[in-house]
N, CA, C and O of each residue as an XYZ file, in Angstrom:
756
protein
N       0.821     -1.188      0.000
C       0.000      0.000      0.000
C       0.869      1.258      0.000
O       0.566      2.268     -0.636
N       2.075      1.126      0.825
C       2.711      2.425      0.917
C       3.689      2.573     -0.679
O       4.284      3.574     -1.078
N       3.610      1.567     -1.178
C       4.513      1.656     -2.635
C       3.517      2.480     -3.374
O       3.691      3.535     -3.984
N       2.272      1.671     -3.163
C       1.340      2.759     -4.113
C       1.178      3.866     -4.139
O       0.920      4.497     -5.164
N       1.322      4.450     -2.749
C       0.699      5.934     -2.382
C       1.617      6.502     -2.718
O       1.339      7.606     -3.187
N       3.415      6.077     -2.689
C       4.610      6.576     -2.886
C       4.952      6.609     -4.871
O       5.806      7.325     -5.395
N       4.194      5.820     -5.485
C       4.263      5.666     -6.533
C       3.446      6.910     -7.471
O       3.833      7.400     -8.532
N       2.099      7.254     -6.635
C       1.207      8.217     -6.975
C       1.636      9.371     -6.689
O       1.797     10.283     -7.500
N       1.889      9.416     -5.297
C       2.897     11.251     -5.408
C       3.954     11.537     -5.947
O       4.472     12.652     -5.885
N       4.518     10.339     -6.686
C       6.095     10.515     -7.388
C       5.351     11.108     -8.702
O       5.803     12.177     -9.113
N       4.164     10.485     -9.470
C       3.910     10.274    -10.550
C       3.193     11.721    -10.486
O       3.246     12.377    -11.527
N       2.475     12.336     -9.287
C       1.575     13.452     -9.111
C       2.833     14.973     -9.319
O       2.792     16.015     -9.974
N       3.851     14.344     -8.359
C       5.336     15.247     -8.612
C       5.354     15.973    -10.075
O       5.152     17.145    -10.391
N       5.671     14.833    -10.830
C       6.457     15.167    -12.038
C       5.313     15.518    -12.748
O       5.450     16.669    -13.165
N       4.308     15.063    -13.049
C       2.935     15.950    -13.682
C       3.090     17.592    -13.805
O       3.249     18.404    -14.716
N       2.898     17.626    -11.800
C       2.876     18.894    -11.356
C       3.807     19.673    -11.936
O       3.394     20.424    -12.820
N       5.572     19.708    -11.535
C       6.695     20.265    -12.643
C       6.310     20.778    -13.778
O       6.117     21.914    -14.212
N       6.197     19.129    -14.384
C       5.593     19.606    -16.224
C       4.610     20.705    -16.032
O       5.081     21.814    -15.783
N       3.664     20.609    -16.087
C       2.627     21.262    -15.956
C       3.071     23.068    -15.501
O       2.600     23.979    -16.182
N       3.924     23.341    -14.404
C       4.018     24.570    -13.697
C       5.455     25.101    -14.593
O       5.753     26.294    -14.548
N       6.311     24.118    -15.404
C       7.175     24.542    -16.245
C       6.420     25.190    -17.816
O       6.974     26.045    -18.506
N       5.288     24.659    -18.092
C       4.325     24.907    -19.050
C       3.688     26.140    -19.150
O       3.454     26.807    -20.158
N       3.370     26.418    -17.680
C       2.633     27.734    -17.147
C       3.060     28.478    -17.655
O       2.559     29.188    -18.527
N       4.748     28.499    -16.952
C       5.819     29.406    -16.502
C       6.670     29.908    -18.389
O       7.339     30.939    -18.452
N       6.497     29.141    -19.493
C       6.465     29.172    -21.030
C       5.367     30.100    -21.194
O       5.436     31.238    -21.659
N       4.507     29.585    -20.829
C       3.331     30.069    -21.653
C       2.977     31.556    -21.036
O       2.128     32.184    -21.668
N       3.373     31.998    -20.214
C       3.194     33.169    -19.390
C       4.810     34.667    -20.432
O       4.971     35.852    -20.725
N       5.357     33.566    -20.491
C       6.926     34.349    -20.913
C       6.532     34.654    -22.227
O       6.824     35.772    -22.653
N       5.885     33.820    -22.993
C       5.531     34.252    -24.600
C       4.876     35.561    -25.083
O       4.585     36.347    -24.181
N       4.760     35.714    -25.602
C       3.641     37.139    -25.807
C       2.282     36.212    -26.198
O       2.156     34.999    -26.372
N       1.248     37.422    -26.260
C       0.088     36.532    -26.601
C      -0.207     36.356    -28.145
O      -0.953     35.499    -28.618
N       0.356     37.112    -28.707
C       0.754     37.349    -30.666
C       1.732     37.754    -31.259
O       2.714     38.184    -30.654
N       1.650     37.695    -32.626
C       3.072     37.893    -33.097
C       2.654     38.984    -34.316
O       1.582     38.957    -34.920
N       3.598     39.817    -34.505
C       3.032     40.883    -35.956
C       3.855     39.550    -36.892
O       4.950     38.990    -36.837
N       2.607     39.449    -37.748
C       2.694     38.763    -39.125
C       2.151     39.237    -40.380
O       0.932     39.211    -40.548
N       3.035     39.724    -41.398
C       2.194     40.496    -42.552
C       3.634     39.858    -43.758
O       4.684     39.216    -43.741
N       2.874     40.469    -44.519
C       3.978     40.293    -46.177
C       3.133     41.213    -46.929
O       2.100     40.793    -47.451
N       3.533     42.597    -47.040
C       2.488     43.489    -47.674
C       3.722     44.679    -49.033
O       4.802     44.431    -49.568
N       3.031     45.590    -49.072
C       4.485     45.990    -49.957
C       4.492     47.851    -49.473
O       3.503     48.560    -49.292
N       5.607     48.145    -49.393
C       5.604     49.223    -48.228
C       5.374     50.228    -49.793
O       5.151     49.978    -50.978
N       5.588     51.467    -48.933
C       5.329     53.001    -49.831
C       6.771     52.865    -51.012
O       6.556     53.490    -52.051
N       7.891     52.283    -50.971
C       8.252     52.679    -51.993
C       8.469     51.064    -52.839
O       9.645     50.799    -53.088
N       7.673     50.267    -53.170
C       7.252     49.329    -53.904
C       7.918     48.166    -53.304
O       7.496     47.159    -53.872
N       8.715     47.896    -52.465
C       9.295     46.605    -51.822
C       8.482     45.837    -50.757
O       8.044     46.287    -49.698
N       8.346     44.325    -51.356
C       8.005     43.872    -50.114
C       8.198     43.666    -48.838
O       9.369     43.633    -48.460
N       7.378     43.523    -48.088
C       8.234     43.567    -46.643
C       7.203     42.701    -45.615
O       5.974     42.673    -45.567
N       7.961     42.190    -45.025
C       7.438     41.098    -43.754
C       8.283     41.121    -42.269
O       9.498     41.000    -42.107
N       7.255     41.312    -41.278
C       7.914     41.005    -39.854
C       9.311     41.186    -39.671
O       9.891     42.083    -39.059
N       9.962     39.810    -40.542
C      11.456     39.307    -40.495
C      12.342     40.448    -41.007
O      13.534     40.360    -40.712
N      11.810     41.868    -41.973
C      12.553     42.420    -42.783
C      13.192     43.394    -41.409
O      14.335     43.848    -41.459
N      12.269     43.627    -40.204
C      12.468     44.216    -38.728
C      12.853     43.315    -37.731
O      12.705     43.744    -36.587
N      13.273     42.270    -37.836
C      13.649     41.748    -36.808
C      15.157     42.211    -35.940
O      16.141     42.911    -36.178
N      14.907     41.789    -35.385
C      16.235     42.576    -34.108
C      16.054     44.226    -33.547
O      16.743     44.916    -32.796
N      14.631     44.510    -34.391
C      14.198     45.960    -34.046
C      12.646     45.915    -33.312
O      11.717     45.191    -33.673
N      12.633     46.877    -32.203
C      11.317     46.780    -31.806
C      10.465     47.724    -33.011
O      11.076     48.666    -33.515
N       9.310     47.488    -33.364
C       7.953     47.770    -33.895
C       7.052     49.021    -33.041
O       6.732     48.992    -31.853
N       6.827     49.861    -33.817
C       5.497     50.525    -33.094
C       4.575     50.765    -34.539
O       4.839     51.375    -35.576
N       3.610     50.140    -34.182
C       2.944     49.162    -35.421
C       1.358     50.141    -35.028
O       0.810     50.152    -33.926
N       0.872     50.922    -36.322
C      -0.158     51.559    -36.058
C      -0.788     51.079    -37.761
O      -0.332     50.812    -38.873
N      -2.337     51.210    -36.941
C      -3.094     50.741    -38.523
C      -4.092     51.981    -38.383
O      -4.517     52.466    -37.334
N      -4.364     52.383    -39.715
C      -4.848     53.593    -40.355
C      -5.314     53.463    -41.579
O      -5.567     52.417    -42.177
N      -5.474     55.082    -42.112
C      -5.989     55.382    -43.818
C      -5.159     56.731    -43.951
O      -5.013     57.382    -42.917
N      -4.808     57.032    -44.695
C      -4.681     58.465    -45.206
C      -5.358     59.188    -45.322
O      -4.923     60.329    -45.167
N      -6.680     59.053    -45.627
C      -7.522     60.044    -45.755
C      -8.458     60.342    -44.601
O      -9.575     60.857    -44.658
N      -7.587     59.791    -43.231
C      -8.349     59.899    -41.562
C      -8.018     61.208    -41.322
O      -6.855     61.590    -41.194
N      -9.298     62.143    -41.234
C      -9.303     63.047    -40.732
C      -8.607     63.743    -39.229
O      -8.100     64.864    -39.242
N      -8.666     63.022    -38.164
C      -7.625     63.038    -37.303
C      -7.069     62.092    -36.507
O      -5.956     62.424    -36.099
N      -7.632     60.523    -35.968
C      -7.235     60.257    -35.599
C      -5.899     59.641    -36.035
O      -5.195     59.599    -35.026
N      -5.272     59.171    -37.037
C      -4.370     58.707    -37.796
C      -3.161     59.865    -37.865
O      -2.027     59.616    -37.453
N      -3.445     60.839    -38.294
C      -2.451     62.240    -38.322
C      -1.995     62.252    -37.215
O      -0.795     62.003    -37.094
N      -2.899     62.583    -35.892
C      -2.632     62.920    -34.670
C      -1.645     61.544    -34.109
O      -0.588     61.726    -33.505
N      -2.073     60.477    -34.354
C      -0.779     59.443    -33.703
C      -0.020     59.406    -34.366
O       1.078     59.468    -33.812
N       0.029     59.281    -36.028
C       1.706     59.386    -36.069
C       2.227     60.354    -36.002
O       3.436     60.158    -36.118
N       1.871     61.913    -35.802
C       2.467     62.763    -34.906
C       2.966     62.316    -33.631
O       4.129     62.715    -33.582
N       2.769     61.882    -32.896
C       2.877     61.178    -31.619
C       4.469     60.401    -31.489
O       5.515     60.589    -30.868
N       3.867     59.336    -32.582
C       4.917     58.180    -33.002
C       6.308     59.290    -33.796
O       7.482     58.989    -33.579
N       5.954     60.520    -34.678
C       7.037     61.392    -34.624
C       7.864     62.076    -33.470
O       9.088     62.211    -33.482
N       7.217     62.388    -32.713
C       7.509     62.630    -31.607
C       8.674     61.909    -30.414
O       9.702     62.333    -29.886
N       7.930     60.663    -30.334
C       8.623     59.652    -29.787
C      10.231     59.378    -29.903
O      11.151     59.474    -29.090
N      10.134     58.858    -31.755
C      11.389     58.943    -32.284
C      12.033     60.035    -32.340
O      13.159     59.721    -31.953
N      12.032     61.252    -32.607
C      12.689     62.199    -32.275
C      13.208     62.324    -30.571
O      14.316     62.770    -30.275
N      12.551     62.015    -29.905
C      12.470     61.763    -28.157
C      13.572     60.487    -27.877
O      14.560     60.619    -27.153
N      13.324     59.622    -28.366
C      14.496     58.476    -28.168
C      16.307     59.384    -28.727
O      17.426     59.377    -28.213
N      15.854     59.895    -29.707
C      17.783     60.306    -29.932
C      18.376     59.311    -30.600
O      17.719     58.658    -31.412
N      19.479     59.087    -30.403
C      19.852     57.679    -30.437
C      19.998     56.788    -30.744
O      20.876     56.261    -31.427
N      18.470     56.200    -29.920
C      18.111     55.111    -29.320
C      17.345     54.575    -30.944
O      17.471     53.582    -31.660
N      16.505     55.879    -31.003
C      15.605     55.513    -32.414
C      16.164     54.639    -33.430
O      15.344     54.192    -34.232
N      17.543     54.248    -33.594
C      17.975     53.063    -34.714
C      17.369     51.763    -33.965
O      17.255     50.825    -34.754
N      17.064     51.542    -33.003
C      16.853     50.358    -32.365
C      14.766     50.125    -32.600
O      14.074     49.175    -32.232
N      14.461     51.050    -33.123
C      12.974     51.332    -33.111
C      12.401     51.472    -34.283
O      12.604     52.644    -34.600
N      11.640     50.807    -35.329
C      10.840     50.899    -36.486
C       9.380     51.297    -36.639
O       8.494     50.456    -36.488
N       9.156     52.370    -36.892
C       7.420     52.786    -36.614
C       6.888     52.671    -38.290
O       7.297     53.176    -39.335
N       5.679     51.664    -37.917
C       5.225     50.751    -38.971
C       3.636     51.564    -39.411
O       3.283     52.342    -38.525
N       2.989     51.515    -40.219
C       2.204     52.445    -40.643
C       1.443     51.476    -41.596
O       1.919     51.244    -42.708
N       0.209     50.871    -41.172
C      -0.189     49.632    -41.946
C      -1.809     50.144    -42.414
O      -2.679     50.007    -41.555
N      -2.202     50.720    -43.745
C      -3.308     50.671    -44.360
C      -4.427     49.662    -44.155
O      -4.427     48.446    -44.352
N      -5.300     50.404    -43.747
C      -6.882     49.598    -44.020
C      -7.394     49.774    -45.082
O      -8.334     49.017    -45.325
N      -7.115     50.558    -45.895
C      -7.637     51.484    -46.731
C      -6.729     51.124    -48.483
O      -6.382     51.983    -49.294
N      -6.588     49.883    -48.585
C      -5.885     49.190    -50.151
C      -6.339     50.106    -51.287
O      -5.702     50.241    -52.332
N      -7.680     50.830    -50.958
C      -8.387     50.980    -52.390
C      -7.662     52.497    -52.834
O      -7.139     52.731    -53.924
N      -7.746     53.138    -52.051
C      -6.741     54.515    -52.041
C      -5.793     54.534    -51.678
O      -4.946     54.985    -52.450
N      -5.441     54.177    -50.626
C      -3.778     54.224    -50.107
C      -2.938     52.928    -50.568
O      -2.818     51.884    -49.927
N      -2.179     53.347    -52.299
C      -1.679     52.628    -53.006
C       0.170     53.187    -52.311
O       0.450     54.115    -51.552
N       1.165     52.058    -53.044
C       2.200     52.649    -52.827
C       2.568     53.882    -52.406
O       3.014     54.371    -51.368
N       2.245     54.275    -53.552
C       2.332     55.832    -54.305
C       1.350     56.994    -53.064
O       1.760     58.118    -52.772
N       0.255     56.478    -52.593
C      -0.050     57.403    -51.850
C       0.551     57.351    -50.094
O       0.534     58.162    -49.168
N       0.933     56.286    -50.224
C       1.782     56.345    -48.900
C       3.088     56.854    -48.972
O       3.660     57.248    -47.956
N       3.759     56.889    -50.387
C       4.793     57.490    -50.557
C       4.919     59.010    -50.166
O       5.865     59.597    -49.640
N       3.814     59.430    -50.536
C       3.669     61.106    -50.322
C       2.730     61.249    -48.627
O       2.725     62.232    -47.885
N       2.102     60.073    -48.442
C       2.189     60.826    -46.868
C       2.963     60.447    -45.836
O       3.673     61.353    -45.403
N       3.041     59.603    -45.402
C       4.341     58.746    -44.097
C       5.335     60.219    -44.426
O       5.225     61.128    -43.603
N       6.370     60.446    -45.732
C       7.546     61.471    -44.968
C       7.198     62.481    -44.405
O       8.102     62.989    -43.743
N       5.615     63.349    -44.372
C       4.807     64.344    -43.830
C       5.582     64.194    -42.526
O       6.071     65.232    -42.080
N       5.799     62.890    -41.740
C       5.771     62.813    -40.659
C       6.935     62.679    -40.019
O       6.968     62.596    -38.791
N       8.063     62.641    -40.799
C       9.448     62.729    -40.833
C       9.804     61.627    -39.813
O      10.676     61.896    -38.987
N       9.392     60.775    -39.796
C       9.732     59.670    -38.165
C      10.561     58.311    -39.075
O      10.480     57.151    -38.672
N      11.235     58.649    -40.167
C      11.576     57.032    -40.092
C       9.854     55.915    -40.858
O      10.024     54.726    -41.131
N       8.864     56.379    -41.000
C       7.418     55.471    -41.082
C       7.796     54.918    -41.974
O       8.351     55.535    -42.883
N       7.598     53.373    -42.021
C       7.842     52.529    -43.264
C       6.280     52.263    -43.699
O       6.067     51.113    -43.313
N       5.067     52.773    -44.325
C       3.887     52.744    -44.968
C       3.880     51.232    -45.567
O       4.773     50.975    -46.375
N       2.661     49.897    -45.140
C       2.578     48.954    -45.641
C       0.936     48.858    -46.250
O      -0.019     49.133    -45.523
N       0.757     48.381    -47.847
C      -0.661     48.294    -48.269
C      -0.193     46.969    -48.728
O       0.886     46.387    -48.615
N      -1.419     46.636    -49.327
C      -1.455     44.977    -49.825
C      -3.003     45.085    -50.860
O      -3.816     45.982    -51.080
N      -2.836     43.557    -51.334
C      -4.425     43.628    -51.633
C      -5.132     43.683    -50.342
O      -4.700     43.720    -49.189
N      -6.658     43.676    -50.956
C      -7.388     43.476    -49.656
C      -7.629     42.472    -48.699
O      -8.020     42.532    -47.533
N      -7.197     41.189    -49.710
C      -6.983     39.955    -49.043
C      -6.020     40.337    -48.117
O      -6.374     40.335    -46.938
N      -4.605     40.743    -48.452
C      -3.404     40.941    -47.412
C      -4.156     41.614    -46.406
O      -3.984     41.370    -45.212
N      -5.083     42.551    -46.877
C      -4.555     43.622    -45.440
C      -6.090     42.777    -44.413
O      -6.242     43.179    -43.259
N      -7.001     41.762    -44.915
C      -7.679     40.870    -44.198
C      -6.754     39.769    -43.070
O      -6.832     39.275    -41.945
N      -5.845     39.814    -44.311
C      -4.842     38.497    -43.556
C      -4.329     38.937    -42.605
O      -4.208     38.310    -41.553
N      -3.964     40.007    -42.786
C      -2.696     40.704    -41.845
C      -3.327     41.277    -40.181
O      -2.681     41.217    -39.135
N      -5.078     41.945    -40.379
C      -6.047     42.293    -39.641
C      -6.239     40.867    -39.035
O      -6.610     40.959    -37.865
N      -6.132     39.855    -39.369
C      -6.973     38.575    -38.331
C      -5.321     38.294    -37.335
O      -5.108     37.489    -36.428
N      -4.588     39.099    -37.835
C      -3.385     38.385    -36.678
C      -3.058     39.130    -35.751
O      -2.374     38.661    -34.842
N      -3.456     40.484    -35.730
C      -3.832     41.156    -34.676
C      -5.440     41.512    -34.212
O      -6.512     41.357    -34.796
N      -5.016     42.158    -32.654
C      -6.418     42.310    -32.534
C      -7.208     43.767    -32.835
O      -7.451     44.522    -31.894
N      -7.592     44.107    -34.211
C      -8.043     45.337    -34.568
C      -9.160     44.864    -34.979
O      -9.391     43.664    -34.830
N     -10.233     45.850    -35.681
C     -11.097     46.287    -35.895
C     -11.107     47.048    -37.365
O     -10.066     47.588    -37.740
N     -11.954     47.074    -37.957
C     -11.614     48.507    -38.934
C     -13.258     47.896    -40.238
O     -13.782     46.831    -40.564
N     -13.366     48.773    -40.420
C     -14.675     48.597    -41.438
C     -15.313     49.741    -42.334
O     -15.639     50.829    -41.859
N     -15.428     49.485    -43.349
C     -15.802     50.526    -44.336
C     -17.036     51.442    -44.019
O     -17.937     50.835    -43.442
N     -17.291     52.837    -44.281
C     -18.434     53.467    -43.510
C     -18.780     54.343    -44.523
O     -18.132     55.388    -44.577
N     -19.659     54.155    -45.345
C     -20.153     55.661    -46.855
C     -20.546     56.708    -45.956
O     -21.074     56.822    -44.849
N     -20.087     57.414    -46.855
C     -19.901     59.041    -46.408
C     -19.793     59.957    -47.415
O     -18.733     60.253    -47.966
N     -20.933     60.439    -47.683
C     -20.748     60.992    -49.145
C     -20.115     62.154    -49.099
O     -20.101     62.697    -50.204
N     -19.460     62.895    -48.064
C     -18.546     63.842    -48.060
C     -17.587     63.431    -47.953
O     -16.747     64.268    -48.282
N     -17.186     62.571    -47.666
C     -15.851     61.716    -47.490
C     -15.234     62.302    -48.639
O     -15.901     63.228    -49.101
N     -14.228     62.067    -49.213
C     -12.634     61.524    -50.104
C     -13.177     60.131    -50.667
O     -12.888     59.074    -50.105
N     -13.958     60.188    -51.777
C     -14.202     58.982    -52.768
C     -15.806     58.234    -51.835
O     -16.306     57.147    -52.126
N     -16.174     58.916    -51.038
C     -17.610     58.617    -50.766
C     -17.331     57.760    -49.669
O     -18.442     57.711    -49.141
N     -16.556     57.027    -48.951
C     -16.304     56.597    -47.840
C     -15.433     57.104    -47.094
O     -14.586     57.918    -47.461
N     -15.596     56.580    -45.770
C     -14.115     56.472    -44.358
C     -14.351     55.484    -43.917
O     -15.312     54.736    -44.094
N     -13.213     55.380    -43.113
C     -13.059     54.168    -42.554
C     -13.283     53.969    -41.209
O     -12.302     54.535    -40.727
N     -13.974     53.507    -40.213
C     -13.467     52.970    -38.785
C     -12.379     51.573    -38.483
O     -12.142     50.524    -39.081
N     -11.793     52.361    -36.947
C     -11.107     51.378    -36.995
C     -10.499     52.023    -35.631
O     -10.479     53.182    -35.217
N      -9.934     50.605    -35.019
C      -9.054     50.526    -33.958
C      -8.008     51.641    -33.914
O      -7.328     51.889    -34.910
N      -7.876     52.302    -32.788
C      -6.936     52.814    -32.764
C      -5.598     53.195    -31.795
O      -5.123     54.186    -31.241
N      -5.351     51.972    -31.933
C      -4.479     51.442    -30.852
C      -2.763     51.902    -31.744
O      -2.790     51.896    -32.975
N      -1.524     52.233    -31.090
C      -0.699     52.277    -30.854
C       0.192     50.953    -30.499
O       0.596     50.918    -29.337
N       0.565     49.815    -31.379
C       1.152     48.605    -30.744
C       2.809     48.375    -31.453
O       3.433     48.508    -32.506
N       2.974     47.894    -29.882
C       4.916     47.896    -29.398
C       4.858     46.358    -29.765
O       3.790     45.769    -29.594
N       6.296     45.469    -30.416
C       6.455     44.560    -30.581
C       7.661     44.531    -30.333
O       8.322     45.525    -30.630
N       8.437     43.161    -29.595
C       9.499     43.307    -29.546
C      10.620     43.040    -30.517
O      10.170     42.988    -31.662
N      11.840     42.865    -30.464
C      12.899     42.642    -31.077
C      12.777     41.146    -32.059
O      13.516     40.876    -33.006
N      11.761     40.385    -31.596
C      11.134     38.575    -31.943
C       9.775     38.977    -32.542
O       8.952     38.069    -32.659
N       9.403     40.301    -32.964
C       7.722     40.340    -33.395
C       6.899     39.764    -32.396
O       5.893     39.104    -32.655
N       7.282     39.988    -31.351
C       5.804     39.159    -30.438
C       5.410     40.394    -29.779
O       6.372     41.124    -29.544
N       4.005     40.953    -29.323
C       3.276     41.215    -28.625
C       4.316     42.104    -27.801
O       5.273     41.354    -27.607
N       4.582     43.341    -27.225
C       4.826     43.931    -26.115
C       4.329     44.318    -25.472
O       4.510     44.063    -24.281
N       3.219     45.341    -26.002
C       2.340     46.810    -25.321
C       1.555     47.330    -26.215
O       1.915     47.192    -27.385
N       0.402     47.996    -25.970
C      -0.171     48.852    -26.708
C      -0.705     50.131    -26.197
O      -0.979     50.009    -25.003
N      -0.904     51.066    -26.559
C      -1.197     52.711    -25.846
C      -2.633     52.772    -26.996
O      -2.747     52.581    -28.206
N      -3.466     53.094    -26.033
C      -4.857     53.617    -26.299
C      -4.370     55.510    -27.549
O      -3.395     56.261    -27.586
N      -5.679     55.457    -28.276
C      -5.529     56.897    -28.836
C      -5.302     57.981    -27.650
O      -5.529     58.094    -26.445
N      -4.784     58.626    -28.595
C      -4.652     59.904    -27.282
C      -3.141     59.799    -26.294
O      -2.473     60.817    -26.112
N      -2.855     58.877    -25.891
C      -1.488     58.573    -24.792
C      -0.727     59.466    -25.224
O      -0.165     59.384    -26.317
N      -0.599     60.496    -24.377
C       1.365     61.456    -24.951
C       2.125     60.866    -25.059
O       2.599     60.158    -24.171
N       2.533     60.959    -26.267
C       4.176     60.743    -26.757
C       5.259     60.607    -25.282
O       6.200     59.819    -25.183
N       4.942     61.313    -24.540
C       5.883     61.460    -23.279
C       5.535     60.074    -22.594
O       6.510     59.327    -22.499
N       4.408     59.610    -22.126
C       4.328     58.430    -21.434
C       4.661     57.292    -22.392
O       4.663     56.129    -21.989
N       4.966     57.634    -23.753
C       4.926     56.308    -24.592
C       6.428     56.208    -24.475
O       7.067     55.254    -24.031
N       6.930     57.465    -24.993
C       8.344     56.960    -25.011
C       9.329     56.818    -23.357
O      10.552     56.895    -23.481
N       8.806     56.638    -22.027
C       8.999     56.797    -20.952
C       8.807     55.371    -20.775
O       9.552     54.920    -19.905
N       8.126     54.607    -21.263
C       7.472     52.979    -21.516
C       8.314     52.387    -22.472
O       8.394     51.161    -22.545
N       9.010     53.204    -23.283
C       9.529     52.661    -24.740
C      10.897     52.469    -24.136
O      11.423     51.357    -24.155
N      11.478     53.496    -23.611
C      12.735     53.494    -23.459
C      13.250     52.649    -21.875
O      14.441     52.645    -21.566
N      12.430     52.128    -21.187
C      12.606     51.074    -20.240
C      12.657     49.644    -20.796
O      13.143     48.644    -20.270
N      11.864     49.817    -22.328
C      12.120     48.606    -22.660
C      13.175     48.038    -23.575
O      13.617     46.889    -23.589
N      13.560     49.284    -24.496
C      14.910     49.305    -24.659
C      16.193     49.226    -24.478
O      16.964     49.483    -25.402
């Protein structure tokens, strides 16, 4: 009887380990990874891997967003200018919802507006579907007959940090000053 009971807490032991070594993985990972293959503002493709060893500040938009889009990558200008430095270690990513207007060519002429380094990514619409299900955004077409071509867009407007591995770091709500972002940025640097 006592072999058994000694056999069951040996066997309950090593379960337990496994199991709390599993946790202790799964806690260290991020919860996602930036995954895209889209083709930036000056006609090259580009994927995750083309930034690796660099952290990401990964914002999705339109060009023709009246403010919320302007106003953060002002922000994200900000930042990088605020790092010094540091900013070679930092890539601020600028990813279209908006395929049907914001072609190469029109990201070419807005991202340098913002003088930050922005690498502008569009795709087809499939891409920029593909690229939307691997993070967690939002974004959806809205007619507007005053709009710029009769629509705008909604959409998430989150601010997201990835690390040096593309996984998951942080994200800053619209609105966050540049000052608390890069005060967050540069601890993690």
């Amino acid at each position: 009887m006592f072999a058994g009971v000694a056999a069951f807490v040996f066997v309950w032991l090593l379960l337990w380990s496994d199991y709390r070594a599993d946790l202790a993985r799964a806690e260290d990972e991020p919860p996602f990874f930036a995954d895209f293959e889209m083709t930036d503002h000056r006609g090259m493709v580009q994927t995750e891997e083309d930034f690796k060893g660099r952290w990401m500040l990964v914002f999705f938009g339109f060009t023709n967003c009246p403010d919320v889009c302007p106003t953060t990558l002002s922000e994200v200008a900000a930042v990088m200018e605020g790092l010094g430095d540091e900013a070679a270690k930092v890539q601020p990513v600028f990813i279209t919802i908006d395929p049907e207007r914001d072609t190469p060519m029109a990201l070419a002429e807005y991202v340098p507006l913002f003088d930050a380094g922005i690498i502008g990514l569009t795709g087809t619409p499939e891409q920029i579907a593909a690229t939307s299900e691997t993070f967690p955004i939002f974004f959806e077409r809205i007619e507007e007959a005053t709009a710029p071509g009769g629509y705008t867009m909604g959409h998430t407007s989150h601010l997201f940090l990835f690390d040096t591995q593309a996984g998951f770091a942080d994200s800053w709500p619209y609105g966050t000053p540049a000052e608390e972002i890069l005060v967050d940025l540069r601890e993690r640097i």
